[in-house]
C-alpha positions as CSV (number, residue, x, y, z in Angstrom):
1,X,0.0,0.0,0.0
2,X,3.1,2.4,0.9
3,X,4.8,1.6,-2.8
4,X,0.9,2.5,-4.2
5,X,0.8,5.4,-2.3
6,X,4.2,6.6,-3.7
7,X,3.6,6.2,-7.2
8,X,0.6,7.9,-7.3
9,X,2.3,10.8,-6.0
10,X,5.6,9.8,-8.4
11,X,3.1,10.0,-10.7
12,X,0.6,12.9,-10.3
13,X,3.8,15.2,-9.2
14,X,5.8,14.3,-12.6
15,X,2.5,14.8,-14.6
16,X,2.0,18.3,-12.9
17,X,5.6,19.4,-14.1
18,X,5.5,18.3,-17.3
19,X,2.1,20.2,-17.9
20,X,3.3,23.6,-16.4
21,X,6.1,23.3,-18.5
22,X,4.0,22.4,-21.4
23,X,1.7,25.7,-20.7
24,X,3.9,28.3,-21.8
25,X,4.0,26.7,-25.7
26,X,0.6,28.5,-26.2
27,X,1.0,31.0,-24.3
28,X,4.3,31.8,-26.0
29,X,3.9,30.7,-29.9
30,X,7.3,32.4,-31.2
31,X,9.8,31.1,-28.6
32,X,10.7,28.4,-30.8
33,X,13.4,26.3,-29.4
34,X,16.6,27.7,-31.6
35,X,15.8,30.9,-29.9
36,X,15.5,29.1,-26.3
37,X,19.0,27.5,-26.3
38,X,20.3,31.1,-28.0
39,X,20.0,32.3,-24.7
40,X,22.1,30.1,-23.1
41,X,24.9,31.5,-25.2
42,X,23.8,34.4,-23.2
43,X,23.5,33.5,-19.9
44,X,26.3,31.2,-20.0
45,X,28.3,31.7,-22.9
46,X,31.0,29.6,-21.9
47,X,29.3,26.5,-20.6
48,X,30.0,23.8,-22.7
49,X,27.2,22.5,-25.1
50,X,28.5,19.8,-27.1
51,X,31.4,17.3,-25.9
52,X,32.4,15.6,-29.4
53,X,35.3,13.7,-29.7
54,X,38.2,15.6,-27.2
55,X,36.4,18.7,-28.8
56,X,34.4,21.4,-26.5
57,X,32.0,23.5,-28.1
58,X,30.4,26.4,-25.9
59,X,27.0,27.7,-26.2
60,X,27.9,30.6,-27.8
61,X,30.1,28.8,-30.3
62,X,27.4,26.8,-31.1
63,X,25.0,29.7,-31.5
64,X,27.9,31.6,-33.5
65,X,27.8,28.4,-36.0
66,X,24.1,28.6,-36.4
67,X,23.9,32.2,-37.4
68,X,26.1,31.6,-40.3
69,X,23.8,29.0,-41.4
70,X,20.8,31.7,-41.3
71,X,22.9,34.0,-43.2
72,X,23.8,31.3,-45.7
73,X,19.7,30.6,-45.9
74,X,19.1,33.6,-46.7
75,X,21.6,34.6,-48.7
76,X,20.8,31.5,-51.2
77,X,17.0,33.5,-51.6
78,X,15.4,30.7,-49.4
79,X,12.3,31.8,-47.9
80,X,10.2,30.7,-44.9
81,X,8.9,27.6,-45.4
82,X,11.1,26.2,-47.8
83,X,13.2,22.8,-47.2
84,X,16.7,22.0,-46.9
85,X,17.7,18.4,-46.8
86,X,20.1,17.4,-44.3
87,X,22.1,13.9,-44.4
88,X,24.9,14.5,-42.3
89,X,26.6,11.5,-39.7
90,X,26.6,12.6,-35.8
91,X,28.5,15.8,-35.0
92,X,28.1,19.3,-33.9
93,X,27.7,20.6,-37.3
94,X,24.6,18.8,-37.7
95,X,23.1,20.5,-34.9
96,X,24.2,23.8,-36.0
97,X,23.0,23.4,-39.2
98,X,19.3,22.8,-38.3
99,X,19.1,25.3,-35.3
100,X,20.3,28.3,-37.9
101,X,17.9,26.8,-40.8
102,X,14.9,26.5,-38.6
103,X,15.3,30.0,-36.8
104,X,15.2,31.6,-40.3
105,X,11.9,29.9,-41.3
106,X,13.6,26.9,-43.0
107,X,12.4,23.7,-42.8
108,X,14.8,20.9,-42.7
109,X,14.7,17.4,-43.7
110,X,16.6,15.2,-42.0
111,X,18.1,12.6,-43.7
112,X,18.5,8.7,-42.6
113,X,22.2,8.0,-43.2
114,X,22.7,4.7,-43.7
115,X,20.5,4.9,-46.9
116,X,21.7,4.6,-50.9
117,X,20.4,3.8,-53.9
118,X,16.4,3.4,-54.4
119,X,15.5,4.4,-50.8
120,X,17.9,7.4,-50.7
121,X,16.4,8.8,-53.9
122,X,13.0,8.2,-52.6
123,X,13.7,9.8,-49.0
124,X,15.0,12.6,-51.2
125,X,12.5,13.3,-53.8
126,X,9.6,13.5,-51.0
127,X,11.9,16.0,-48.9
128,X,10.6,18.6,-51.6
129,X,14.0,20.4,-51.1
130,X,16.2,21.8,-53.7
131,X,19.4,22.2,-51.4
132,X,21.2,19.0,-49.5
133,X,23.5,19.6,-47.3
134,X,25.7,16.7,-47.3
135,X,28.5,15.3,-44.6
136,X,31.8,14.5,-46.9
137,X,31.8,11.0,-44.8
138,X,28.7,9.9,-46.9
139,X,29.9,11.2,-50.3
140,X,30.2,7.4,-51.0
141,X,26.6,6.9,-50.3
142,X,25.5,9.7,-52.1
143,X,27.0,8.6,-54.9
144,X,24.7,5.7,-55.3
145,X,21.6,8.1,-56.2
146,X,20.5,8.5,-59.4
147,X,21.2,11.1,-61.9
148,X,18.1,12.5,-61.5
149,X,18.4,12.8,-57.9
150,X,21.7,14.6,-58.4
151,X,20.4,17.0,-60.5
152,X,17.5,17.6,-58.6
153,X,19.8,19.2,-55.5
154,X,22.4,22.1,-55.3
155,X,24.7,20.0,-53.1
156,X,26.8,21.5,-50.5
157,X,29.4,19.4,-49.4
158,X,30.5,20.1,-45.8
159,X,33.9,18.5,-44.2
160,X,37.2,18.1,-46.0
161,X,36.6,15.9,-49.0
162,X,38.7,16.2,-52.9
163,X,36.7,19.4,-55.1
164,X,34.1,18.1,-57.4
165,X,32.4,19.8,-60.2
166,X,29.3,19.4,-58.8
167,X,29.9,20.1,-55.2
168,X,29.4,23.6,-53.5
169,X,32.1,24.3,-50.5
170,X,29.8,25.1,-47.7
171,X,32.6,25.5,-45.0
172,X,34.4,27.9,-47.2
173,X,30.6,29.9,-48.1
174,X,30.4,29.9,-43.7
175,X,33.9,31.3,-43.5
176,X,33.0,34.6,-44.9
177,X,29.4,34.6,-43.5
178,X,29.0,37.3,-40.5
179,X,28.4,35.2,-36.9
180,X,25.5,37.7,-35.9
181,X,21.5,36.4,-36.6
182,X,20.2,38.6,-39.0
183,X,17.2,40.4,-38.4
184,X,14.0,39.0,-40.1
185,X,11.0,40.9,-40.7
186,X,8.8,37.8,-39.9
187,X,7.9,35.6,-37.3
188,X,8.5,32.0,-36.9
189,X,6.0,30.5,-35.0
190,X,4.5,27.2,-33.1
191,X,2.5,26.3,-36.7
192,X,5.2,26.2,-38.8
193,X,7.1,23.4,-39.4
194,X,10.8,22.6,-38.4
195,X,12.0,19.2,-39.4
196,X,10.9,16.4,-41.4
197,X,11.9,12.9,-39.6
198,X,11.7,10.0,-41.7
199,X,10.2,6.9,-40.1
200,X,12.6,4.0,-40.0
201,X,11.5,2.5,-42.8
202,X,11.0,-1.5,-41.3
203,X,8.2,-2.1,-43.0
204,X,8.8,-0.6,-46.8
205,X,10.0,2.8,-48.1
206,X,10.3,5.8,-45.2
207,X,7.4,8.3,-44.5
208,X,8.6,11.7,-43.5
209,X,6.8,12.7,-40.4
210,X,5.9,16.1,-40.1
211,X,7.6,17.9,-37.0
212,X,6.4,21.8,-35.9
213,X,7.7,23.9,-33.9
214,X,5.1,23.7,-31.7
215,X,5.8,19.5,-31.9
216,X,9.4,19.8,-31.2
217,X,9.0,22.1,-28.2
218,X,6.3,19.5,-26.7
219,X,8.6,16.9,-27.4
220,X,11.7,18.8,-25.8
221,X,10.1,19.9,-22.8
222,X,8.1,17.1,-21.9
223,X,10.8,15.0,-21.3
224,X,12.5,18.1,-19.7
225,X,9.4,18.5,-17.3
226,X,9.8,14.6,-16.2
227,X,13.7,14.1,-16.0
228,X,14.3,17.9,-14.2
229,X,17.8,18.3,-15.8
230,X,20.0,21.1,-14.9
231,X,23.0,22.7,-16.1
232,X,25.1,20.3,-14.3
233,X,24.2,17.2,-16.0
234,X,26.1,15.8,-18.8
235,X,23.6,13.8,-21.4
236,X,25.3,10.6,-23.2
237,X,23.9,10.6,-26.9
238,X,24.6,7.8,-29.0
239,X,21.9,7.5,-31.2
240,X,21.6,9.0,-34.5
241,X,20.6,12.7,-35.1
242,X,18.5,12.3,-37.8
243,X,15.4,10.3,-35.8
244,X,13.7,11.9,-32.7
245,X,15.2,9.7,-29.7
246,X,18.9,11.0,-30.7
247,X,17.9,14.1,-32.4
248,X,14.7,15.6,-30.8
249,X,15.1,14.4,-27.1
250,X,18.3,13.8,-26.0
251,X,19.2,16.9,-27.6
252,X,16.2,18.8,-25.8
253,X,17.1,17.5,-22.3
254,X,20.9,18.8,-22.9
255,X,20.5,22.3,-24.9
256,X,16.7,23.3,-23.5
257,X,18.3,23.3,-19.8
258,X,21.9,24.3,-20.7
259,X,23.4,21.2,-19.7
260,X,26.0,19.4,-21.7
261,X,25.7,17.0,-24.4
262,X,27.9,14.3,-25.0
263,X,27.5,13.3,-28.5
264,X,29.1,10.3,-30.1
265,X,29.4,9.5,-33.8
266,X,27.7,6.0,-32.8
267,X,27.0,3.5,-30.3
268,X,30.3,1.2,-28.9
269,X,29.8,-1.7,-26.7
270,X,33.6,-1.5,-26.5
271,X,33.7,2.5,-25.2
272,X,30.7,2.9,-23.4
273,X,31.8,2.5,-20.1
274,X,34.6,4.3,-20.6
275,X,33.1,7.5,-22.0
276,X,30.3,7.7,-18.9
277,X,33.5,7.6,-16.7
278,X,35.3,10.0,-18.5
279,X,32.4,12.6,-19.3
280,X,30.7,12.0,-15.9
281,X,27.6,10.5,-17.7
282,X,24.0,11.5,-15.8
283,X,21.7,10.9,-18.4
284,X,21.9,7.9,-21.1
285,X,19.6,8.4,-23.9
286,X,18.9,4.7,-24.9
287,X,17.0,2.3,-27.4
288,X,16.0,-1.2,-26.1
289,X,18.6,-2.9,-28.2
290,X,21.7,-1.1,-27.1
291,X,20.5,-2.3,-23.4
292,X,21.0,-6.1,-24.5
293,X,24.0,-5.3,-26.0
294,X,25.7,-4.3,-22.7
295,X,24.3,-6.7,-20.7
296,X,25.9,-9.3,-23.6
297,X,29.2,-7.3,-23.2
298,X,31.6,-9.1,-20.7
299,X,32.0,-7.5,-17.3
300,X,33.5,-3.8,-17.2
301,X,35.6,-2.0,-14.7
302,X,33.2,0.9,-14.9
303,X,29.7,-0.5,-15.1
304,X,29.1,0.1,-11.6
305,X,31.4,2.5,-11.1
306,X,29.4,5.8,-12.8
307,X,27.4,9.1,-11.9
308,X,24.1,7.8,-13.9
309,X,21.0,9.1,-11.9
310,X,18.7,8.2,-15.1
311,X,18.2,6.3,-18.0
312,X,15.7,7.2,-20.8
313,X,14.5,5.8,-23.7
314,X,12.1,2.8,-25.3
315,X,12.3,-0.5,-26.3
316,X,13.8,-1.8,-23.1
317,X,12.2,-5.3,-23.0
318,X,10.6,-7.4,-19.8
319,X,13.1,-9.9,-19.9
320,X,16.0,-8.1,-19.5
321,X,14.6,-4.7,-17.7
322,X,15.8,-6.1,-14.1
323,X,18.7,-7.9,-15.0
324,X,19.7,-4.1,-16.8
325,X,18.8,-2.2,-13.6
326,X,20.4,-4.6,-11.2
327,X,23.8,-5.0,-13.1
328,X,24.3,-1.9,-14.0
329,X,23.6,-0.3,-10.7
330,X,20.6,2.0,-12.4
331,X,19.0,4.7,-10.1
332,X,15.7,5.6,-12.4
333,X,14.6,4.0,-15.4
334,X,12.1,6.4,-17.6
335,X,11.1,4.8,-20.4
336,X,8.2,6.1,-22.5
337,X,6.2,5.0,-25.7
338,X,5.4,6.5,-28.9
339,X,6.0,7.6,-32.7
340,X,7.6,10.8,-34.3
341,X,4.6,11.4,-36.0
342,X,2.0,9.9,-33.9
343,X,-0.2,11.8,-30.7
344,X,-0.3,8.7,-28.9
345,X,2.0,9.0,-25.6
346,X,3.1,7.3,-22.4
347,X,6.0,7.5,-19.9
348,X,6.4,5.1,-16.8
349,X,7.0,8.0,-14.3
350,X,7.9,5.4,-11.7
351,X,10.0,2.9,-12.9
352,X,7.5,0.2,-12.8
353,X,9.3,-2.9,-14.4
354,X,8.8,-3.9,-18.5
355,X,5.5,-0.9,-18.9
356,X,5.8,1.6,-21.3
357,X,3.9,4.4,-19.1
358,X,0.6,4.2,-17.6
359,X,-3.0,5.5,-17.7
360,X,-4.5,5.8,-13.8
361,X,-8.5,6.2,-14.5
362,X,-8.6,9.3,-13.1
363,X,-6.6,10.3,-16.2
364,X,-8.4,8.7,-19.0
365,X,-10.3,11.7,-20.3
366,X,-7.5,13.8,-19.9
367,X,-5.0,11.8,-21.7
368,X,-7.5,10.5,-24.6
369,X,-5.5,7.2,-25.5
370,X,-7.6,4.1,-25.4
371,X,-6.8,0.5,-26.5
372,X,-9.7,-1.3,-28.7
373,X,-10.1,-4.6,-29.8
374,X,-8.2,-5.4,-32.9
375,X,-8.6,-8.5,-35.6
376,X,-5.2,-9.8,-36.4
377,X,-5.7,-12.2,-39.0
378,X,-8.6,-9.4,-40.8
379,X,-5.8,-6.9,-39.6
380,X,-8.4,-4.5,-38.8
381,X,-10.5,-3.0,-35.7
382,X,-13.4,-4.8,-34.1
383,X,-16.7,-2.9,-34.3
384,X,-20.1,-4.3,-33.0
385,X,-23.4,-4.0,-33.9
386,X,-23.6,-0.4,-34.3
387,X,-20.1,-0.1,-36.4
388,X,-18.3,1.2,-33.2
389,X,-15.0,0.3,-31.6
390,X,-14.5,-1.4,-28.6
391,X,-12.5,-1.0,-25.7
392,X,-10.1,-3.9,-24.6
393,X,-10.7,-4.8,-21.0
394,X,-8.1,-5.6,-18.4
395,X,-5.1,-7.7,-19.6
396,X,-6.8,-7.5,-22.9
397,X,-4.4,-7.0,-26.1
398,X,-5.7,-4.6,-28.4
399,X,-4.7,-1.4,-30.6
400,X,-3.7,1.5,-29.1
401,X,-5.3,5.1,-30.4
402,X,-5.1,8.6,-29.9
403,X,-8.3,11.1,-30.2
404,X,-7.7,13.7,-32.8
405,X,-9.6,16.7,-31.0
406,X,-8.9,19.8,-33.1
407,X,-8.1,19.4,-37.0
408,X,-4.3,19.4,-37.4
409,X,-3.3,17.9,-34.0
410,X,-2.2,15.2,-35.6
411,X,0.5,16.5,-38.3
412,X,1.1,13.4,-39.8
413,X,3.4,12.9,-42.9
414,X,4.5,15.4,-45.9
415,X,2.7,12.4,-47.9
416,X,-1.6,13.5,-47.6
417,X,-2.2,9.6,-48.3
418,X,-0.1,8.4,-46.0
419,X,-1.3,10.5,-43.5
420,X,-4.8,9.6,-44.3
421,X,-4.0,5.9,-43.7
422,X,-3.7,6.6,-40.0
423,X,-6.6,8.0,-39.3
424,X,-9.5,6.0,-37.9
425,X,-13.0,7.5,-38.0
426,X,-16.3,6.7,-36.5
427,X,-14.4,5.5,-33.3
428,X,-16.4,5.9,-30.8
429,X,-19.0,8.4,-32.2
430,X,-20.3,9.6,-35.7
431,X,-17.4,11.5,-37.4
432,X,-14.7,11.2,-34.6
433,X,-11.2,10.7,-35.2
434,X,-8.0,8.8,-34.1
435,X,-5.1,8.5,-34.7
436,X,-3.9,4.6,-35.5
437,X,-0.3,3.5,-33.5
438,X,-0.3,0.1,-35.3
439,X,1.0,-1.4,-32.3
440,X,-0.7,-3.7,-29.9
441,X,-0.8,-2.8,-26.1
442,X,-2.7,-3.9,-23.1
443,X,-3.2,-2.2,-19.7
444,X,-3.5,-3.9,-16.2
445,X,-5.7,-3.3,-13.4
446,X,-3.9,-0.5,-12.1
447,X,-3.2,1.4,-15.6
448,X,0.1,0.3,-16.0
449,X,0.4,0.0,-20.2
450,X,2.9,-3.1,-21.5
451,X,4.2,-3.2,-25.7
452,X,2.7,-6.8,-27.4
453,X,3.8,-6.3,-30.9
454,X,3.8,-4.4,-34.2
455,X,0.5,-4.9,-36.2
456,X,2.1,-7.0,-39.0
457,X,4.6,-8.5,-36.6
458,X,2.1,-10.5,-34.8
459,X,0.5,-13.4,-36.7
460,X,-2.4,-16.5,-36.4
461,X,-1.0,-19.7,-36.0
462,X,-3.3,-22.4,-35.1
463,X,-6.3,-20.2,-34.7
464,X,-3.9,-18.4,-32.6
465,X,-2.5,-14.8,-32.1
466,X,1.2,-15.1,-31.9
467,X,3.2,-12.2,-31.0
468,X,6.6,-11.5,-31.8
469,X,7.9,-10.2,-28.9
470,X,6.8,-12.6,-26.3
471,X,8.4,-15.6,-28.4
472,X,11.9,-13.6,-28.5
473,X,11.6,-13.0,-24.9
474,X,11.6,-17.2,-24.4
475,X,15.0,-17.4,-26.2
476,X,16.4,-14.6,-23.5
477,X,18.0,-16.4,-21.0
478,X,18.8,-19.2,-23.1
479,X,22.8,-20.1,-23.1
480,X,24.9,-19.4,-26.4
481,X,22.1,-16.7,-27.9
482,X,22.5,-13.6,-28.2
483,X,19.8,-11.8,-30.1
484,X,16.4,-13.2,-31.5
485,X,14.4,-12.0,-34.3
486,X,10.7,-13.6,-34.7
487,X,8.2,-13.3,-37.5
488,X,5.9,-15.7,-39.6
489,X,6.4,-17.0,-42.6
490,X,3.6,-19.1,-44.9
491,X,3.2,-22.6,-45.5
492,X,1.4,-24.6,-48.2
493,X,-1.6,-25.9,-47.1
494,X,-1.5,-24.1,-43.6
495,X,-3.7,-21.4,-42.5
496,X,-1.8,-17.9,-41.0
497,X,2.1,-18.1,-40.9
498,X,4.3,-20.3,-38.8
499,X,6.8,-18.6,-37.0
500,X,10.3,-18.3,-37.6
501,X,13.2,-17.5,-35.5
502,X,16.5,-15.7,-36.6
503,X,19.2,-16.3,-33.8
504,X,22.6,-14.7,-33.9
505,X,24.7,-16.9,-31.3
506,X,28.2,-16.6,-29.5
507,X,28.6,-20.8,-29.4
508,X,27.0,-23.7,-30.8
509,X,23.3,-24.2,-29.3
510,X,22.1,-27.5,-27.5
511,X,19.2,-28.2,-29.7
512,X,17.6,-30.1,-27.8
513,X,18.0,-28.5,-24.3
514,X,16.4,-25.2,-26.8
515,X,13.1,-27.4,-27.4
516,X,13.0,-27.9,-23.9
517,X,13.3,-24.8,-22.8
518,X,10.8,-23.1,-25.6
519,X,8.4,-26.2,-24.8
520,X,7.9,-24.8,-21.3
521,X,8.0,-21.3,-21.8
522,X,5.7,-21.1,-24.9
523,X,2.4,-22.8,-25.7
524,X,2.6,-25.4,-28.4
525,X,1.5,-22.9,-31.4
526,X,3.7,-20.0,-30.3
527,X,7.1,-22.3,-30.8
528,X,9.0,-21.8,-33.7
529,X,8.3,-24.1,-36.4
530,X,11.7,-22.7,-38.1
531,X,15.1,-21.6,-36.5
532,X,17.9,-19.6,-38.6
533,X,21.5,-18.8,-37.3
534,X,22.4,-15.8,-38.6
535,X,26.3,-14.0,-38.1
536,X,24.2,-11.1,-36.9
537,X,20.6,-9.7,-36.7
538,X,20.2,-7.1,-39.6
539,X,18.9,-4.1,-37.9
540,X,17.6,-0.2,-39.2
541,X,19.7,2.9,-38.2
542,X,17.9,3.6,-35.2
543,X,18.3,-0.1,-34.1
544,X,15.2,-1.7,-34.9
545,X,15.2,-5.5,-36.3
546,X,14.3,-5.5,-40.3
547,X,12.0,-8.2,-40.7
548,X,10.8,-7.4,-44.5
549,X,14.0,-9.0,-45.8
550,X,14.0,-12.4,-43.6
551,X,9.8,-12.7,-44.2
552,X,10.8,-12.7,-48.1
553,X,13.9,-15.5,-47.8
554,X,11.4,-17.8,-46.5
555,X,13.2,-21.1,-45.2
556,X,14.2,-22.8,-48.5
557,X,17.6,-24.5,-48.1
558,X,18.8,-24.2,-51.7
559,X,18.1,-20.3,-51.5
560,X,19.3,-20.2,-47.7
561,X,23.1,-21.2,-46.9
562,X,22.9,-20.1,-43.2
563,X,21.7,-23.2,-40.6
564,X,18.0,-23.5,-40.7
565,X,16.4,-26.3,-38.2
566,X,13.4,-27.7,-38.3
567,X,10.9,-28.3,-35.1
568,X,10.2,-31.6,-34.8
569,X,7.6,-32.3,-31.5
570,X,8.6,-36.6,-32.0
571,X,12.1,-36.3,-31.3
572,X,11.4,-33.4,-29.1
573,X,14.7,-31.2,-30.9
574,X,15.1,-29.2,-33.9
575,X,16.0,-30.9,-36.5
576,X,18.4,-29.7,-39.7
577,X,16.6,-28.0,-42.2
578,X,17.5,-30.0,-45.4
579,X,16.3,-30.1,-49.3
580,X,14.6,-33.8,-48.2
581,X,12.6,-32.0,-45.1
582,X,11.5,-28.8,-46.8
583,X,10.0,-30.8,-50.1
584,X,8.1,-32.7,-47.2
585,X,7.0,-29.8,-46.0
586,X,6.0,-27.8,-49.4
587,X,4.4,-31.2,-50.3
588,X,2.0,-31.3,-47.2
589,X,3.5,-35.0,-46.1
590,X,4.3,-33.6,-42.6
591,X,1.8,-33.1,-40.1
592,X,2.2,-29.9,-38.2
């Protein structure tokens, strides 16, 4: 009753800061946030903004390298509103860049870096820009866009790099550019928009996901109202710039309170430890994956020995949440739920262990997020009689929506249709409108909110809804693995899709110890029919497993070269996965 009693006020306390600080974005529509982390280049000019490899930039530095971008948007006859693509690798300039773009009006698009070819000239022809700024490190990717795409862009190469006909030489175009903001003789406001961030693109080609002002600043200083930073804390950033965990909040909690952001170029197992020693780590900005990473790392000197008061992030799963807190010695755990693009949010004030946030009843109405039952193998919402949705009771796994309340509150994507493909209407009432998360939550008794699956990652097997995420979980613990990847994959004569397990592994597995464990942990239809051992899980730039690619390779052996094993419930192992086994299979001899 005492821990009850704590969270609620954990919880109704954390809630209250986070909406005073969310107050002052209407009340205040033009103090976007270039111009709030300008006046820390005031205030404290000195302070130090960005760590970045042994380099120090200050506030004002920072704020000095910004205004020369404004100059150098205006000076190129860009106007408000118009977009400049960025696709640029973690480093101060990147930072810069969009603070001086955006405080002139500009919009800018930020670019998913580990793109080429087909999907970099397709994140680059809906950015609707006509200028790319362009890191010299991914000149090589670059050069894998089409023609067209090249000639579509007056590039601006920034960072040493051999001339090129076609390149403009931004550094040398900054050098001459005056340090002072120029005076505008417009406002920018909350409605206009600041970045474009591209979704990550796990599913098909990226969406970019409109991001206001006004969006960014809730983004920024919610997180700012829950974690309390202060100029003293040092915020460990290894995630990538161009995607709103990195980008958006990290960056928010350092600049927005004049704190200091320790920026790496990306995420080592190997120096981790060692750079929250050396910087004085406070804050770790993380992504559920990175966590299983270091607790697959071997022991470290420092991963006790540290000055982390709080970790932030999402994605961090059940099965290792405790094992994450407990070995790493970790004070507060904040991790929170939701999309770039999407209204639908959550954060687990409290540290309650494997939810994503929660929803107390006396907060329902207020926060307007609600979890309906959801058809997996129609892939659609259930309505009843009179065409309505319904609410998922306790326990109950179901969609999770957001109510749309005013027109535009939901921004949505530079693409109209794509946009319209997220919105659900005639929810609850004759011409509402929601907001669609495409992922599948349920809430307990007490309001606490847990992540099932992607829509699309769960699947029927059996009559039954298998999701992704509780399979992998089973494999967790398990001795010689060290990731899992689980989706569903179709079989001749089968209804829904069997699932499928991608392992990458550190030894050679006991197969039949494997069956045993899975046999206990899962029922009968959520084992995996397949198994594949893979050198190591393919994964998206902000660390998400790619499934698209391993749903398509299917589990032929001729096409296949990696082990593949076969479940076989007579022996009670998996069994090799050969030409012989799979024809049995294709040819409906084997019952399953």
């Amino acid at each position: 009753m005492l821990q009850r009693i704590k969270n609620e006020y954990i919880y109704i306390s954390t809630f209250g800061r986070i909406f005073k600080a969310l107050r002052s974005i209407e009340a205040k529509p033009d103090q976007i946030i270039p111009l709030q982390i300008a006046e820390f280049s005031k205030k404290t000019p000195d302070a130090i903004a960005i760590f970045y490899e042994n380099k120090e930039i200050s506030y004002k530095e920072l704020i000095d390298r910004s205004n020369k971008y404004t100059q150098w948007f205006l000076n190129n006859n860009l106007s408000k509103g118009d977009v400049v693509a960025l696709m640029m690798e973690n480093r101060p300039e990147f930072l810069a860049c969009w603070i001086g773009i955006t405080q002139a009006g500009g919009t800018v698009a930020l670019i998913n870096t580990n793109l080429s070819g087909q999907p970099l000239d397709y994140s680059l022809g809906i950015s609707q820009a006509s200028n790319l700024i362009l890191g010299s490190e991914l000149l090589e990717s670059f050069s894998t866009a089409s023609d067209k795409t090249k000639s579509n862009f007056k590039t601006w190469i920034q960072g040493d790099y051999n001339d090129s006909n076609y390149l403009e030489d931004l550094d040398k175009c900054l050098d001459d550019l005056s340090a002072d903001k120029p005076e505008l003789d417009y406002k920018i406001t909350n409605d206009d928009d600041a970045l474009y961030i591209y979704t990550s693109g796990t599913t098909g080609n990226p969406k970019a996901a409109k991001i206001s002002h006004k969006r960014l600043r809730l983004m920024m200083l919610g997180f700012k109202g829950a974690i309390q930073p202060n100029k003293n804390d040092r915020v460990y950033n290894v995630l990538p710039l161009y995607h709103s965990a990195g980008g958006v909040i990290a960056v928010g909690l350092a600049l927005t309170s004049g704190a200091s952001l320790v920026l790496k170029r990306k995420f080592s197992v190997n120096e981790f430890w060692d750079d929250v020693h050396k910087y004085k780590i406070t804050i770790f900005q993380y992504i559920g994956e990175l966590c299983r990473y270091l607790l697959n790392a071997p022991y470290h000197k420092h991963e006790k020995d540290h000055n982390l008061r709080m970790v932030s992030g999402n994605g961090l799963r059940p099965d290792i949440w405790d094992n994450f807190k407990e070995r790493f010695n970790i004070k507060n755990i904040l991790e929170f739920y939701g999309a770039t693009e999407g209204n639908v949010s959550l954060m687990n004030y409290d540290g309650k262990s494997g939810a994503i946030g929660r929803i107390p009843k006396y907060m329902q109405k207020i926060l307007n997020i609600h979890i309906i039952k959801y058809d997996v193998e129609k892939e659609e919402p259930i309505r009843d009689e009179n065409g309505f949705c319904i609410p998922c009771g306790v326990n109950e796994v179901g969609e999770a929506i957001g109510e749309i309340i005013l027109p535009g509150s939901f921004e949505g994507y530079v693409d109209k249709t794509a946009t319209n493909k997220k919105i659900l209407v005639d929810v609850f009432t004759k011409g509402d409108q929601y907001f669609r998360s495409g992922d599948l939550l349920s809430k307990d008794e007490l309001g606490y909110v847990y992540f099932i699956d992607r829509i699309g990652d769960t699947f029927r097997w059996k009559g039954e809804n298998v999701a992704t995420s509780e399979v992998a979980e089973a494999f967790a613990d398990f001795d010689g693995i060290l990731e899992t990847n689980v989706y569903g994959v179709s079989i001749p004569g089968s209804d829904g899709k069997a699932g499928m397990a991608a392992l990458s592994t550190d030894k050679d597995i006991n197969l039949e110890n494997l069956y045993q464990s899975l046999s206990s942990s899962l029922p009968s239809y959520a084992q995996p029919l397949f198994l594949r051992i893979k050198k190591e899980i393919e994964i998206t730039g902000t660390f998400k497993h790619r499934k698209v690619e391993l749903v398509k390779d299917g589990y032929n052996p001729k096409e296949i070269k990696e082990p593949m094993y076969f479940c076989d419930h007579e022996t009670q192992t998996y069994l090799p996965l050969d030409q012989e086994l799979f024809d049995k299979i294709q040819n409906k001899e084997l019952k399953l």
